[in-house]
N, C-alpha and C positions, 0 to 999 in steps of 0.2 A: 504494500500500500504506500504510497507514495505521499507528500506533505499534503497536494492539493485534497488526495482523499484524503486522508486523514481529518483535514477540516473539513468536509462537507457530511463525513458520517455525522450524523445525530443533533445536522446543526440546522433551521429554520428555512433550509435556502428556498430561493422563489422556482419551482420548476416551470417548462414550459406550460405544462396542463392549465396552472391553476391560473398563469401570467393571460394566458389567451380569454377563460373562461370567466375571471374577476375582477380582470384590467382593461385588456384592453377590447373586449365584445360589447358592455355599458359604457366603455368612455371614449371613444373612439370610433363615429358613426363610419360608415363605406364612403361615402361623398369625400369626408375628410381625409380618409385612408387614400383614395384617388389623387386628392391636389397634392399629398407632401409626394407622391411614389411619381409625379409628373414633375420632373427639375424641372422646366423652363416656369410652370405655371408657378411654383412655388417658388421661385427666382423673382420671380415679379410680384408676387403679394410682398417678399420680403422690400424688396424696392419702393413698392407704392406705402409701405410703413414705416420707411426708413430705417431699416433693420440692415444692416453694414453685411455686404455679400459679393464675393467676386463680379467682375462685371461679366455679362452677357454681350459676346463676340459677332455671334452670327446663329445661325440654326440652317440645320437640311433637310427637308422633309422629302425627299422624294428625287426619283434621278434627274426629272426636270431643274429640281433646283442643286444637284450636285454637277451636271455640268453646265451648267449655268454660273455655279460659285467660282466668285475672283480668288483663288490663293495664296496671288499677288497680296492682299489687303490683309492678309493675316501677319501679327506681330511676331518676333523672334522667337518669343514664348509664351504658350497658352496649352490650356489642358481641352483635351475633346472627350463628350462625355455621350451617353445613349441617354437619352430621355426618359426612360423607363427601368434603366439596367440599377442590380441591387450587387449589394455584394462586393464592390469595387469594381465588379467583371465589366469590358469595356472602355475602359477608360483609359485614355494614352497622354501621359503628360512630355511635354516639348519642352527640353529646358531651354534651347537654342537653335542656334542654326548656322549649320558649316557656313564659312568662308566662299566654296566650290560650290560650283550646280554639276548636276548631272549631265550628260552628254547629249542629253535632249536639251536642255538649257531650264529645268525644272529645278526650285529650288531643294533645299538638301536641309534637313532638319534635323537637330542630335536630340535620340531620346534617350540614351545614356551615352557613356562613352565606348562602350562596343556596337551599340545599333543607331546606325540613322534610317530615317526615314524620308524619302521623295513624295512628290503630289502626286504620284502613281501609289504608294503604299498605304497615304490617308484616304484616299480614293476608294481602295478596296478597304480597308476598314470602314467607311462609313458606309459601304454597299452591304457589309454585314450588319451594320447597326442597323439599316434601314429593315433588312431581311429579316430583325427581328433576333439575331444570333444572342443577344444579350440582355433581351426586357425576361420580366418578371413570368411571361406566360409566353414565353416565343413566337410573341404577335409583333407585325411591323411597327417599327419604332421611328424617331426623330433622331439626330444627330446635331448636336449643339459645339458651339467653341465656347469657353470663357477665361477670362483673366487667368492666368496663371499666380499664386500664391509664394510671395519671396519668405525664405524662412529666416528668421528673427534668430536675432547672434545666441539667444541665450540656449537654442536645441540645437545649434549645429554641431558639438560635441556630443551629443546623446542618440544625434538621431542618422540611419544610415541614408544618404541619397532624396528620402523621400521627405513629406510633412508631416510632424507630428499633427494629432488634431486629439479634442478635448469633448470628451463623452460626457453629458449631463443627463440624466434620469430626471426630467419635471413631471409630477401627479398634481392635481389639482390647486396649478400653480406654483408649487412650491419646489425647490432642486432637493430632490433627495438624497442622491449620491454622485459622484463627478468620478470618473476615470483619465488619466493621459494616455495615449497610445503611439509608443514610437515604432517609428518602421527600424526593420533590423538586414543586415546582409540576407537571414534566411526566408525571411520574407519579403526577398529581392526587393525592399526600401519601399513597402505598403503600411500603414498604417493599419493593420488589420492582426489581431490577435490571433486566429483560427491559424493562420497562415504563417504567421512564427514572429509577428509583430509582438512587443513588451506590452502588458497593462500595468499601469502604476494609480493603487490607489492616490484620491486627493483628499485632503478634509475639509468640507466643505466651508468651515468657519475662518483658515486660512488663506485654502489656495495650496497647500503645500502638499508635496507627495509625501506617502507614506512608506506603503513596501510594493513589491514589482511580482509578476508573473511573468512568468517567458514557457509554454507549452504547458506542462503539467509539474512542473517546480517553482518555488518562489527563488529570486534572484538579491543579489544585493548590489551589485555594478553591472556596468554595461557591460555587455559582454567581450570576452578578450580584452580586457582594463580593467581600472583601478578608479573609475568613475563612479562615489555613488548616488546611485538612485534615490534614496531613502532624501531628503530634504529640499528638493528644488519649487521654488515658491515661481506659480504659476505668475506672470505680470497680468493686470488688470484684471483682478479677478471679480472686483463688483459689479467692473460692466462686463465680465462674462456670463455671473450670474443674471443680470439684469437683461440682456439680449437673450438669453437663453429662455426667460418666462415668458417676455414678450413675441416671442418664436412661437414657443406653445400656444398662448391667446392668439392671435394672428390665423393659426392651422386649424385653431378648435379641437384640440387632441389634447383629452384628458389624462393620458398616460404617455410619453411620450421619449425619446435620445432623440437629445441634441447637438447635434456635431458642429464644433468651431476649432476654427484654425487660429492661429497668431500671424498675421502678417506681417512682414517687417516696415512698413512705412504704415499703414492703413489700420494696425493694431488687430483686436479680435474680428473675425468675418465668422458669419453661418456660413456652414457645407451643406447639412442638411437636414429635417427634419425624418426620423425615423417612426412608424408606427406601431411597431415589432420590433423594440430593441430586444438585441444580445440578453444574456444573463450573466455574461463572464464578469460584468465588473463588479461583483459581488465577492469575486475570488479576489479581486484586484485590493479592494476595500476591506476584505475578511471579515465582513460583515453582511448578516443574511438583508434582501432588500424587501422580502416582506412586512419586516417588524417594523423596517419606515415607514413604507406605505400606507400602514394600518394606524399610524401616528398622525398623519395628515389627512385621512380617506373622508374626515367629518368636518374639515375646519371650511369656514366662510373667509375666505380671502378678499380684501379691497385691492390692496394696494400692491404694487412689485415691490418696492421699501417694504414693506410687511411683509410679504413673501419671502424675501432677502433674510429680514431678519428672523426670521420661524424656523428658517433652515439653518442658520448658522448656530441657535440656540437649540436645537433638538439635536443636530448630526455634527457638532463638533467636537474629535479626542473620544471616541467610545469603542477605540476598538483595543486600547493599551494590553489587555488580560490574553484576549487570544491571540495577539501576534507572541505577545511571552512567550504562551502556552505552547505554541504553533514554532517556533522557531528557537527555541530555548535561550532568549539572549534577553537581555534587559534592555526594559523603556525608557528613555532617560530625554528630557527638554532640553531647550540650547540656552538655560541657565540651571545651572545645577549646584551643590556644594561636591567640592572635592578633597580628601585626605590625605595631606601627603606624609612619609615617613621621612623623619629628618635624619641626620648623620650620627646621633646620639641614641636613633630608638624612638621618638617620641611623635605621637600625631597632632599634628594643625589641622583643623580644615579651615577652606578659605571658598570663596563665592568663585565661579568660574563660568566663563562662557564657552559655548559649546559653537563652534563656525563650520557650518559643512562645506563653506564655500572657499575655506581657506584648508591648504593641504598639510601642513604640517601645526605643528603646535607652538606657544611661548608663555614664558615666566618672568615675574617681575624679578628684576635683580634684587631688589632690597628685599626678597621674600627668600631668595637662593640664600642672601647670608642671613637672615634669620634662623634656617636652618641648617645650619651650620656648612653648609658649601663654598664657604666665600673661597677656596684655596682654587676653587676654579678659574680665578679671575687672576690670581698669581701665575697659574699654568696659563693662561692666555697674554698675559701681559709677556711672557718668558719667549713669545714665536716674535716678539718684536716686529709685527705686521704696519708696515706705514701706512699712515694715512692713506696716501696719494694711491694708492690698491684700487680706491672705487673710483677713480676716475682714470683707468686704464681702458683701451679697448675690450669689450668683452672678450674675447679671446684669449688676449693675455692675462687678463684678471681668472678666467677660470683655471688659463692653467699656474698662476700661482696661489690659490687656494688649493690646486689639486696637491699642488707641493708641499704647500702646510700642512695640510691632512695627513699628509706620508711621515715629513714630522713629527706629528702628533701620534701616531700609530710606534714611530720609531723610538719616541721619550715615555711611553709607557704611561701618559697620564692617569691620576688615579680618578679624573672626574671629568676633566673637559673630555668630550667626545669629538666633536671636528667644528670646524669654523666653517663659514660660508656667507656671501653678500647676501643681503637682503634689499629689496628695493622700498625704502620708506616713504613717509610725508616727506621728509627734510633731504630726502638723495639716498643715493643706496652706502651703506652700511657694511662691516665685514664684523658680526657677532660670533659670539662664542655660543657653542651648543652641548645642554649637558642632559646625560640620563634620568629621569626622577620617579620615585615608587609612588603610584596613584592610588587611589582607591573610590569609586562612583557606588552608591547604594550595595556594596556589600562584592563589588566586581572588585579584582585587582589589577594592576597594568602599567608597563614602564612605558612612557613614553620620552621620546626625544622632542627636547624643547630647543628653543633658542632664547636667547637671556636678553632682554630690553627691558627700559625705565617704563612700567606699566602703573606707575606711581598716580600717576593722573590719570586713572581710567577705573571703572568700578571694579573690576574684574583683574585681579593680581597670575590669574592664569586664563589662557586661550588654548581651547583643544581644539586640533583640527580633523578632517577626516580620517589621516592616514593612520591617529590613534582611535579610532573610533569604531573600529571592526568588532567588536564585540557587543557594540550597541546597537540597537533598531533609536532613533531620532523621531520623536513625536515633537513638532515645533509647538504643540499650546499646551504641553505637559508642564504645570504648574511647578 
């Protein structure tokens, strides 16, 4: 049995049966079911309500209008979609377009870096969409172009090729639970779970991820790295929740996913209204999404500000016990108290911040000789490192820290561990770095710090990811 059973035995989850038969049969008429499952129509009501959505390029309804369509008028890069297709299937995004035409003199399109595509390839693609090869009932379809979506600096390390985009669960107005979904190499850079895309729970009251799925395991970094998952605060997340309820009222869909992108100039966009969402972000969340449902199924909603805040006071921080439980590591906030053991034996604790965005960790000096380390700073005063080090070329500034390190390796110090620049407020820095015994809610753990005046700051220690392995990061754990 594997983690993801493990949690699902004996625990509330929504299955499809009850999702069709209790959800979405009463709150979700057919008519409605019709406009979100039609992009183009559902593109335009978001439009005519000013609900922030890719633009709409062109459409093909038929061979009269495919060869008829100018090619020529289409931009370097836009996504083409079937009008009716679910599932992802169908959909060919253009990140570019070669330099080179083809020997017909037909422009040349890159849809990744091993395949392009010519106005002879989209051609036959959208003579399939038309065929129908990709709607919902393999009846003939439409064929649309639209804006292509640039991705926003803060997923291009997380995310492979593709877009991430941000899964919302709205019931009777209210967002009940949110998922991220990044595309992966093995889901040849799709946003899509089933397919080998990540889900990373969000908590609804911050925005922030929580833990990850990748197939049928939960993850803790990206994969093949050292990136984690577990803390990246989504941006704009009130107006994601806020376009996302007004998506739902707009559709008339009492149950409903909502998919938005981040754009990089344009900020949050709808993808698109689902009427049949998924179930997986339940796994994502580790939390069953019946027992929300059933928390909102009565409430009388005015307002999206009320809505907003109903969800952030019902669904935020409730899942600390079963990720424990589930992954055997402790829940710990990004303000914690921390224990250290000093040179004598003896415990301090001291208030500390918890950074998942910084990778290493730091300690106040005047906190190092408190505990009796000060000899560290003898050992580093002893490499006689000149000033003028941080303002060398990089290249030779790394490789005379690499030299010092070998140094420091070679004199056997009893404390300092290695030096290396830092780039600060005030210019970059060449600190000393020492080992220190931790202790978090009953966990124990060395980490390697570096030694800065953190005198003026609340927090006398900063722990960064790269000590943080043994933790699962809930950002509103008190």
């Amino acid at each position: 049995m594997n983690l993801i059973q493990s949690y699902l035995f004996g625990q509330k989850i929504l299955g499809m049966n009850s999702r069709n038969l209790t959800y979405i049969k009463p709150y979700n008429k057919k008519k409605w079911i019709r406009l979100v499952d039609d992009k183009i129509r559902f593109k335009k009501i978001l439009e005519k309500n000013d609900i922030p959505t890719p633009q709409l390029l062109g459409s093909i309804a038929s061979l009269e209008d495919l060869n008829s369509f100018d090619f020529e008028s289409l931009p370097k890069s836009f996504v083409l979609k079937p009008r009716s297709g679910f599932g992802g299937e169908g959909i060919v995004v253009i990140f570019g377009e070669n330099k080179k035409r083809t020997s017909s003199g037909e422009r040349l399109w890159v849809k990744n870096r091993q395949i392009k595509m010519s106005e002879t390839d989209l051609r036959n693609h959208i003579k399939n969409i038309l065929d129908g090869t990709y709607s919902r009932n393999n009846t003939p379809d439409v064929a649309f172009f639209e804006e292509r979506i640039q991705i926003t600096k803060l997923f291009k390390t997380y995310a492979y090729k593709g877009i991430p985009d941000i899964r919302i669960i709205v019931f009777n107005r209210v967002p009940v639970m949110a998922m991220l979904r990044l595309p992966t190499k093995e889901s040849d850079g799709k946003a899509n779970i089933h397919q080998g895309g990540i889900g990373l729970g969000i908590d609804i009251s911050t925005g922030v991820t929580t833990n990850a799925i990748m197939g049928n395991r939960f993850i803790d970094t990206v994969p093949n790295g050292r990136l984690p998952l577990s803390g990246i605060r989504i941006p704009y997340w009130d107006t994601i929740l806020d376009i996302a309820i007004r998506t739902a009222d707009v559709t008339n869909l009492g149950f409903s996913g909502i998919d938005i992108a981040l754009d990089r100039d344009a900020g949050p966009v709808i993808l698109e209204a689902n009427a049949r969402p998924g179930l997986s972000i339940q796994l994502a969340n580790m939390a069953p999404l019946k027992e929300r449902l059933e928390k909102v199924g009565n409430l009388k909603i005015k307002t999206v500000k009320r809505a907003i805040r109903i969800a952030k006071d019902l669904f935020g921080g409730e899942i600390e016990e079963e990720v424990a439980e589930i992954t055997g590591r402790t829940v710990i906030g990004l303000k914690e108290t921390v224990t250290i053991t000093s040179a004598l034996g003896e415990k301090k604790s001291v208030p500390c911040k918890v950074d998942t965005g910084a990778d290493s960790s730091s300690v106040d000096a005047e906190l190092v000789r408190e505990l009796g380390f000060g000899q560290v700073f003898s050992e580093f005063e002893e490499l006689n490192i000149p000033s003028d080090i941080t303002h060398q070329e990089l290249s030779e500034r790394v490789k005379a820290i690499a030299g010092y390190n070998k140094l420091i390796q070679k004199k056997s110090f009893s404390l300092l561990a290695k030096v290396d620049t830092i780039r600060a407020g005030n210019g970059i820095t060449v600190r000393p770095y020492i080992r220190l015994p931790f202790t978090i809610q009953g966990e124990d753990f060395t980490a390697l710090c570096s030694i800065t005046d953190r005198g003026h700051l609340d927090y006398p220690v900063l722990l960064g990811s790269k000590n943080m392995r043994k933790f699962i990061i809930d950002p509103i754990k008190k």
